[in-house]
C-alpha positions in Angstrom: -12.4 6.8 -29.2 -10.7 9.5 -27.6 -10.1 7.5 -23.8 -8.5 10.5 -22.6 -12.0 11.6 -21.2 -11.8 8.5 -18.6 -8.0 9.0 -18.0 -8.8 12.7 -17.6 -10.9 11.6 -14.4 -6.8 11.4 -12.6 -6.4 15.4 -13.6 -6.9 16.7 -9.6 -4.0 14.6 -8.8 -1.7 15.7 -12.0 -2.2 19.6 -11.5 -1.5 19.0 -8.0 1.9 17.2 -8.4 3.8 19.8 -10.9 7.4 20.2 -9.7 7.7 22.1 -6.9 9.9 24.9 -8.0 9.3 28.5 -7.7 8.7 31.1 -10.3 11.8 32.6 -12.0 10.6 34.6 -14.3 11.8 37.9 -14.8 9.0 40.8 -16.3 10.8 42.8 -19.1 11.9 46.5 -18.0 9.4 48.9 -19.3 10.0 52.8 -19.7 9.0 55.3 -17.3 6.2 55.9 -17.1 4.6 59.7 -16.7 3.1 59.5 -13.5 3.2 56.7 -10.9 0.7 54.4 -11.6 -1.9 53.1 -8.8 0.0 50.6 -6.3 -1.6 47.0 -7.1 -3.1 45.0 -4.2 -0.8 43.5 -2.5 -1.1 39.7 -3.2 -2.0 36.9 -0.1 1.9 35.5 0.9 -0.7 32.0 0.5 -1.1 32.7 -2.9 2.8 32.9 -3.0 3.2 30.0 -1.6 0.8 27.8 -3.8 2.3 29.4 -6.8 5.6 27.8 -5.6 3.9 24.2 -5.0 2.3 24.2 -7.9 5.5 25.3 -9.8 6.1 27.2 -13.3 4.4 24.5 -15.3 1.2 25.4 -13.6 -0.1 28.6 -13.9 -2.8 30.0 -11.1 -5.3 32.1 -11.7 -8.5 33.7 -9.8 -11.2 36.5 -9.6 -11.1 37.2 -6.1 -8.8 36.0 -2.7 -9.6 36.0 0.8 -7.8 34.9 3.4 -9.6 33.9 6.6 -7.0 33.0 9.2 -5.0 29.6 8.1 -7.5 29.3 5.3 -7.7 30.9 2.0 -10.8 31.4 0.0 -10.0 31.5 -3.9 -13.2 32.3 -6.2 -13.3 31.5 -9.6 -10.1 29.7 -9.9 -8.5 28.5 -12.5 -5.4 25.7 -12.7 -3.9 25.5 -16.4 -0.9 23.1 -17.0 1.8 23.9 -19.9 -0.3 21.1 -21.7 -3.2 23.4 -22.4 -5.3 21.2 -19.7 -7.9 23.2 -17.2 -9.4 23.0 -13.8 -12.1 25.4 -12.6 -14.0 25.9 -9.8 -16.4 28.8 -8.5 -14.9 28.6 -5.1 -12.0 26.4 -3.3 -10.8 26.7 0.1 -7.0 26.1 1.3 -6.3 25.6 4.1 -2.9 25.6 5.4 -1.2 26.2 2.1 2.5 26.0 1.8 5.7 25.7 -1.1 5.7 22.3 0.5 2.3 20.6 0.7 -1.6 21.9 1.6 -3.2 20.5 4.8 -6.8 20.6 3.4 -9.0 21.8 0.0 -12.5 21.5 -0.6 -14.2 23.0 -3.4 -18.1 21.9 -5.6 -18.8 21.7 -9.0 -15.4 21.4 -10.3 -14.8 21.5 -14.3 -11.6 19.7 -16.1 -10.8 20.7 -19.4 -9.0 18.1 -21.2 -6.3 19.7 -24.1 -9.1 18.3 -26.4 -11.3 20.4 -25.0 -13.6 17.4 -23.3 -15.0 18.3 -19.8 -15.4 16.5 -16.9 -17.7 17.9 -14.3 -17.3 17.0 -10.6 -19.5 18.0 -7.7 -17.4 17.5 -4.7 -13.8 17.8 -4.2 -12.2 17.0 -0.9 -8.9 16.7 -0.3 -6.7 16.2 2.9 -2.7 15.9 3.3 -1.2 16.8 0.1 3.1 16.8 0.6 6.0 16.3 -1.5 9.3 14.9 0.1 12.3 16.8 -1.6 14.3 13.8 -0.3 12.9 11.3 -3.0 12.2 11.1 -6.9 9.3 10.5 -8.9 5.9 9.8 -8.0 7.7 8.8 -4.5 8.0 12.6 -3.9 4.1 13.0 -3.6 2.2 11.7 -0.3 -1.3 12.2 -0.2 -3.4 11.6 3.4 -6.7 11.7 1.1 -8.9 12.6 -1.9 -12.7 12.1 -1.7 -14.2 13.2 -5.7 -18.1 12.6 -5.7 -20.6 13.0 -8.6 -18.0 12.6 -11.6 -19.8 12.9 -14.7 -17.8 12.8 -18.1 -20.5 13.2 -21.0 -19.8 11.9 -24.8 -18.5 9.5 -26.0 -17.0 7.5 -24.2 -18.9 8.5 -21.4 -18.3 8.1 -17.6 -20.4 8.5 -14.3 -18.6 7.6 -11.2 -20.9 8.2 -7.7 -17.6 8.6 -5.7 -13.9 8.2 -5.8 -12.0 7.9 -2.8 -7.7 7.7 -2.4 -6.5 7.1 1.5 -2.9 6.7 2.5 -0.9 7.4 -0.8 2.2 7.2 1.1 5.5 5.1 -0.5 6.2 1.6 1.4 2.8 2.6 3.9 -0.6 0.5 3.6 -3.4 2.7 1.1 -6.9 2.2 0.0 -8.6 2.7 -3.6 -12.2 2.9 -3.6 -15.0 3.4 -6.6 -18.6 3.3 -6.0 -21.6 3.7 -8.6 -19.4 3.4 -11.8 -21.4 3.7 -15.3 -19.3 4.0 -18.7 -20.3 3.1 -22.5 -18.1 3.3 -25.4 -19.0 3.3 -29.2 -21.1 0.2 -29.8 -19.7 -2.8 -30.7 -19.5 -6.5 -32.5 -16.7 -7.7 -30.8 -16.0 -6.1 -27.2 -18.1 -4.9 -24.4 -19.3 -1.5 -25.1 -20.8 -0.9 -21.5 -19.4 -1.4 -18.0 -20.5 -1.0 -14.4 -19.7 -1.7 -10.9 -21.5 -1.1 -8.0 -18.6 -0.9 -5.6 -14.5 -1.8 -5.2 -12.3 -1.3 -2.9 -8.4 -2.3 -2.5 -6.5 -1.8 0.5 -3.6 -2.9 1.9 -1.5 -1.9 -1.1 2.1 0.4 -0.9 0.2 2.8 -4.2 2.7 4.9 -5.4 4.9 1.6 -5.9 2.3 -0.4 -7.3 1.5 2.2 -10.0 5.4 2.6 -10.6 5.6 -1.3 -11.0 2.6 -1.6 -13.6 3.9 1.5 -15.3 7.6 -0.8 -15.4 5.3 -3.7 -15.8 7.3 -5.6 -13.2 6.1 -7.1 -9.8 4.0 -4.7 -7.4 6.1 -4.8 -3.9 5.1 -6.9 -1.2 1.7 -5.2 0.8 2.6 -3.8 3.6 -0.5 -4.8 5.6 -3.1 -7.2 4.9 -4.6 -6.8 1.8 -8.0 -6.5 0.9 -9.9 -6.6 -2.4 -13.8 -6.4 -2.7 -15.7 -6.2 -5.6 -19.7 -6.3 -6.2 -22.0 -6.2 -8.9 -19.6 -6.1 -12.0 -21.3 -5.8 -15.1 -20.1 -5.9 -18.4 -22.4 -5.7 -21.7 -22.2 -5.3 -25.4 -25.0 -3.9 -27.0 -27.7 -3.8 -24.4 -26.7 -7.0 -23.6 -25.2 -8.8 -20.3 -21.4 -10.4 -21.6 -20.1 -11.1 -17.7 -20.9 -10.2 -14.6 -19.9 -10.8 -10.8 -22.0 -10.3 -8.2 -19.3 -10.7 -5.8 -15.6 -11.0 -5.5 -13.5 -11.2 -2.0 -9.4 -11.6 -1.7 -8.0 -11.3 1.1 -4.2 -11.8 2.3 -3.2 -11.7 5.6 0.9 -11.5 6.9 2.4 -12.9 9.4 5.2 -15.4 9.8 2.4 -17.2 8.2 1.0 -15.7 5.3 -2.5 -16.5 4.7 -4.6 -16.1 1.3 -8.8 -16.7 0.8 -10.8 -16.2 -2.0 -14.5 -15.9 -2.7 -16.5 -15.5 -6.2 -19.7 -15.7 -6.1 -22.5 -15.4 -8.9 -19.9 -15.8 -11.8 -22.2 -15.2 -15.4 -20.9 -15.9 -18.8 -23.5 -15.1 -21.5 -23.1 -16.3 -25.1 -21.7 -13.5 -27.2 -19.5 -13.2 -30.7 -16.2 -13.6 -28.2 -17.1 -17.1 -26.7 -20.3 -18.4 -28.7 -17.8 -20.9 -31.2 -17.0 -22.4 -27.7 -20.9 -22.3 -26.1 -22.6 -23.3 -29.0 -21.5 -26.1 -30.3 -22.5 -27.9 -26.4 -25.9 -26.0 -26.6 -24.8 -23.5 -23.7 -26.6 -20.2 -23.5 -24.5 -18.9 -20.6 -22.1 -20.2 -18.0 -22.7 -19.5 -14.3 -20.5 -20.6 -11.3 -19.0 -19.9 -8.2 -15.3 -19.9 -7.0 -13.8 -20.7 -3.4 -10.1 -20.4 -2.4 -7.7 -21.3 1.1 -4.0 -21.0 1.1 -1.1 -20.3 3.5 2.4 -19.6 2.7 4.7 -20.2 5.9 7.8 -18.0 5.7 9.9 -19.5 8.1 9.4 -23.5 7.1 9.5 -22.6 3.1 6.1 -24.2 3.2 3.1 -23.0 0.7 0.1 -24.8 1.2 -3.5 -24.8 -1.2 -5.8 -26.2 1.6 -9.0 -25.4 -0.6 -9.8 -24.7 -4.5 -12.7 -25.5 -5.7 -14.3 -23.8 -8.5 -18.2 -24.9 -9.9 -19.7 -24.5 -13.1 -23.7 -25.0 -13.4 -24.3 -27.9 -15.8 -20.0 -27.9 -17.0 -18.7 -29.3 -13.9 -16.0 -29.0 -11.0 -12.5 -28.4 -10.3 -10.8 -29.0 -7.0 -7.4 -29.0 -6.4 -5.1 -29.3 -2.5 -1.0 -29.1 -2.6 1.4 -28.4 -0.3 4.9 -27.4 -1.9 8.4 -27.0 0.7 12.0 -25.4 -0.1 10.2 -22.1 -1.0 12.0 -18.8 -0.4 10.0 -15.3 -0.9 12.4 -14.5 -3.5 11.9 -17.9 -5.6 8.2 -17.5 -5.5 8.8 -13.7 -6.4 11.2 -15.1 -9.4 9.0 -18.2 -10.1 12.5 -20.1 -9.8 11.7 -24.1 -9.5 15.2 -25.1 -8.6 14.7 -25.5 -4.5 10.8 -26.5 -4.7 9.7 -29.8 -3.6 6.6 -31.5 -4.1 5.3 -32.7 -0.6 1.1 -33.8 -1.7 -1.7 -33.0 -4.3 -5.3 -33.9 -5.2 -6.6 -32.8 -8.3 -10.6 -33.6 -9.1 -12.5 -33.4 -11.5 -16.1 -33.4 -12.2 -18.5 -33.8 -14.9 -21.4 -32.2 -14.9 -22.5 -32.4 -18.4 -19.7 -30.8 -20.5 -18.4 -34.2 -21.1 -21.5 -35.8 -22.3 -22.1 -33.0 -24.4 -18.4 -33.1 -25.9 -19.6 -36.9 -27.0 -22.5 -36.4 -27.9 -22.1 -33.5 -30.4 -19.1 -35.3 -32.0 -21.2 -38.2 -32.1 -23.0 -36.3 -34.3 -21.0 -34.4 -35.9 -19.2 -37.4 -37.3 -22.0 -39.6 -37.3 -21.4 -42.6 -35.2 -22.7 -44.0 -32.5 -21.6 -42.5 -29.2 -20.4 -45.8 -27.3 -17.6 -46.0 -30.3 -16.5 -42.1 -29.6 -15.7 -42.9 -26.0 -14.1 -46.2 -26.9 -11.9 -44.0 -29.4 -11.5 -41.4 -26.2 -10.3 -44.4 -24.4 -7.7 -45.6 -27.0 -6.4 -41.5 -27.0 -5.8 -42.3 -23.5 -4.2 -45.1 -23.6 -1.4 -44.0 -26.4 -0.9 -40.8 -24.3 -0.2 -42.6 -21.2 2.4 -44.8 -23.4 0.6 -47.6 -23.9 -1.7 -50.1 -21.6 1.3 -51.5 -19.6 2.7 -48.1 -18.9 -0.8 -47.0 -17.6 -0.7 -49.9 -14.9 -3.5 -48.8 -12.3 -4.5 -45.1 -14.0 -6.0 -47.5 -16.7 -9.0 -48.6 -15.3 -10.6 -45.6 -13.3 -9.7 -43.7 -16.4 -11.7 -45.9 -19.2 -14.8 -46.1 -16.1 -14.4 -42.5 -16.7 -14.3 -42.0 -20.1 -17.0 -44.4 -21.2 -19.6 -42.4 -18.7 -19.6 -45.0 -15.7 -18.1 -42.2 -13.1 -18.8 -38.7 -12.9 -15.7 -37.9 -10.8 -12.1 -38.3 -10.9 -9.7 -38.0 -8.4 -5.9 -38.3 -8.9 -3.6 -38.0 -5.4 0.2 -37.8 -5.5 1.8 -38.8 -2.2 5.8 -39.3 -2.6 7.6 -40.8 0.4 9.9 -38.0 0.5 9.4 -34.7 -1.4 10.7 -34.8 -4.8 11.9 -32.1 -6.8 10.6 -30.8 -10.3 13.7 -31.9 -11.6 13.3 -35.5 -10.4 10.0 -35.4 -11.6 11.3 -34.5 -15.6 13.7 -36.8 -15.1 11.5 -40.1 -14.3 9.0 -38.9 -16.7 11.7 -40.0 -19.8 11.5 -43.2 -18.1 8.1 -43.4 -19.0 4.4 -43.5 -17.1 5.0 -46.1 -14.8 8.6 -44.0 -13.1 6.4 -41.1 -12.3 3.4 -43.1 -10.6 6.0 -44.8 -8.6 7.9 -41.4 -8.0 5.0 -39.3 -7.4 2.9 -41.8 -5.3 0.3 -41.9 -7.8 -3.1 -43.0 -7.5 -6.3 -42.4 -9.5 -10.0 -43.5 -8.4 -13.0 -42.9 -10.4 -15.9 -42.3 -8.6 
């Protein structure tokens, strides 16, 4: 599958970020001629100057010019790069147009022409702010105040409709947004992946752009968001074959800063349908689909070192629940940044854990898988246990909440580590090759079945 087409959706942006170099070419002397020929119209000093943005990779063309005070009119244009790609519009409009940057361009039905000759057609272009800083490299040379594309349609196959596209604040180290709306796109049908995707809105702000795309092209960290951050997504869809594989109806994250940094997280209608990918883990448990919802709190204090999980809970329909609270001290932004252990310290945690059929359904298709009763498959759960934990006496009090557990007396477990002092990961490793009963005393640790 050629995935160009899609990628060739980013063409506005490339043909307007050439180098920004003049025109050096020199024509080749011609002989005299017999008579003078006809003076040629003398060109628009605007044209000059987009000829000197766009630079000698790009090469300008057009039927007809008029300028019309600090705006020019271009008809029939036509942008071709060195790479044999093409944009054409019947009519743009510049307006303040410079070697340096345009203040404003709007133009309709829009054609790009990938090298491959696929063509993506695009019924509004608006575009507000386009600069380049001579001071800095890279894609850091480019700002952008704003690009608004609407009714993208990229036929074949793959294809791609795309209601709107819209780019605010592509400045280096400043706050942007990203926004899609009404996104449609199917690839070549098949067995193993989704084939089909669409989305009926996302937007991401918050983000320093140009350095987050530098950082996944260097696939290292994004830098730190210079604002609060925002991402919203709803009604994500994606299919195989006419049918639904996963979907979303909604998904919030939000991040604010401050001396305290604060994080929240909300998925809601979560759907997992059976399908080649996960149907040797669904079928065997009689699951036709997995549905759930997702719900997150979390602060990080900067000045304390403190990072703090006050909520996670996460809910599968008829598979059961996760929930997990911590609070960590002795962070720094650059060991989190680094993922460096050293200086962390465990202050609290609760982990718990639901069942909500998965379990029952684990032991009952071994049960019949192996043919045995299911009371002796939990007893031989209960024996696993017991030699992981290091034995009965090692165990001490996780014992017997864990076997209530196992055998299907509870439904819940909840495990809580409360250390008098915080204790290091290192401590932690270290009492754990002194065996089970070291860490509980360590780590505080209780479990309760419930």
């Amino acid at each position: 599958m050629r995935y160009r087409r899609i990628i060739a959706v980013g063409l506005v942006t490339a043909l307007l970020i050439g180098p920004v170099q003049a025109q050096t070419a020199t024509a080749p002397a011609a002989a005299p001629p017999t008579a003078p020929p006809p003076a040629a119209p003398a060109e628009p000093s605007a044209i000059s100057q987009l000829r000197a943005l766009f630079g000698p990779d790009i090469t300008l063309d057009y039927a007809r010019a008029v300028p019309e005070g600090a705006t020019l009119r271009l008809e029939e244009l036509r942008l071709t790069t060195a790479a044999g790609a093409k944009l054409e519009a019947p009519e743009v409009v510049v307006t303040a147009p410079s070697a340096q940057g345009i203040g404003a361009a709007t133009a309709r039905d829009v054609v790009l022409i990938t090298p491959d000759n696929d063509r993506i057609s695009i019924g509004g272009f608006e575009l507000r702010g386009l600069a380049f800083d001579a001071k800095r490299s890279g894609l850091g040379r480019l700002t952008l105040d704003s690009l608004r594309l609407s009714s993208i349609v990229a036929a074949g196959t793959p294809s791609l409709k795309l209601q709107e596209l819209r780019l605010e604040g592509f400045h280096p180290e400043r706050p942007g947004t990203l926004a899609i709306a009404g996104l449609e796109a199917a690839a070549e049908p098949s067995d193993l992946y989704p084939d089909t995707a669409s989305l009926a809105r996302l937007t991401l702000s918050g983000l320093d752009l140009p350095g987050t795309i530098v950082a996944l092209a260097e696939r290292t960290l994004p830098p730190r968001p210079p604002a609060d951050f925002l991402f919203e997504v709803e009604g994500l869809r994606l299919g195989q074959q006419g049918k639904t594989l996963f979907g979303v109806q909604s998904w919030r994250s939000s991040w604010t800063r401050g001396e305290t940094d604060r994080s929240n997280l909300v998925l809601r209608g979560l759907t997992i349908e059976r399908s080649a990918a996960v149907g040797d883990w669904l079928d065997p448990y009689g699951y036709k689909a997995i549905t759930g919802e997702a719900v997150s709190d979390g602060s990080f204090d900067r000045t304390r070192g403190v990072l703090e999980s006050t909520r996670f809970d996460l809910d599968l329909a008829e598979v059961g629940g996760l929930g997990l609270t911590f609070r960590l001290s002795g962070l720094t932004p650059e060991s989190m940044e680094a993922i460096d252990l050293d200086g962390w310290r465990l202050d609290a945690l609760r982990l718990r854990l639901t069942d909500a059929g998965l379990y029952r359904r684990i032991v009952a298709e071994e049960a019949q898988r192996r043919r045995l009763p299911e009371p002796k498959i939990r007893a031989d759960y209960v024996a696993d246990a017991v030699a992981l934990l290091g034995g009965a006496k090692a165990a001490g009090s996780l014992l017997p909440p864990l076997q209530r557990f196992l055998r299907g007396e509870a439904q819940t477990l909840e495990l809580t580590l409360q250390p008098l002092k915080p204790v290091s990961f290192e401590a932690v490793e270290k009492a754990n090759g002194r065996g089970t009963a070291a860490v509980q005393r360590l780590l505080g640790m209780r479990l309760e079945a419930k």
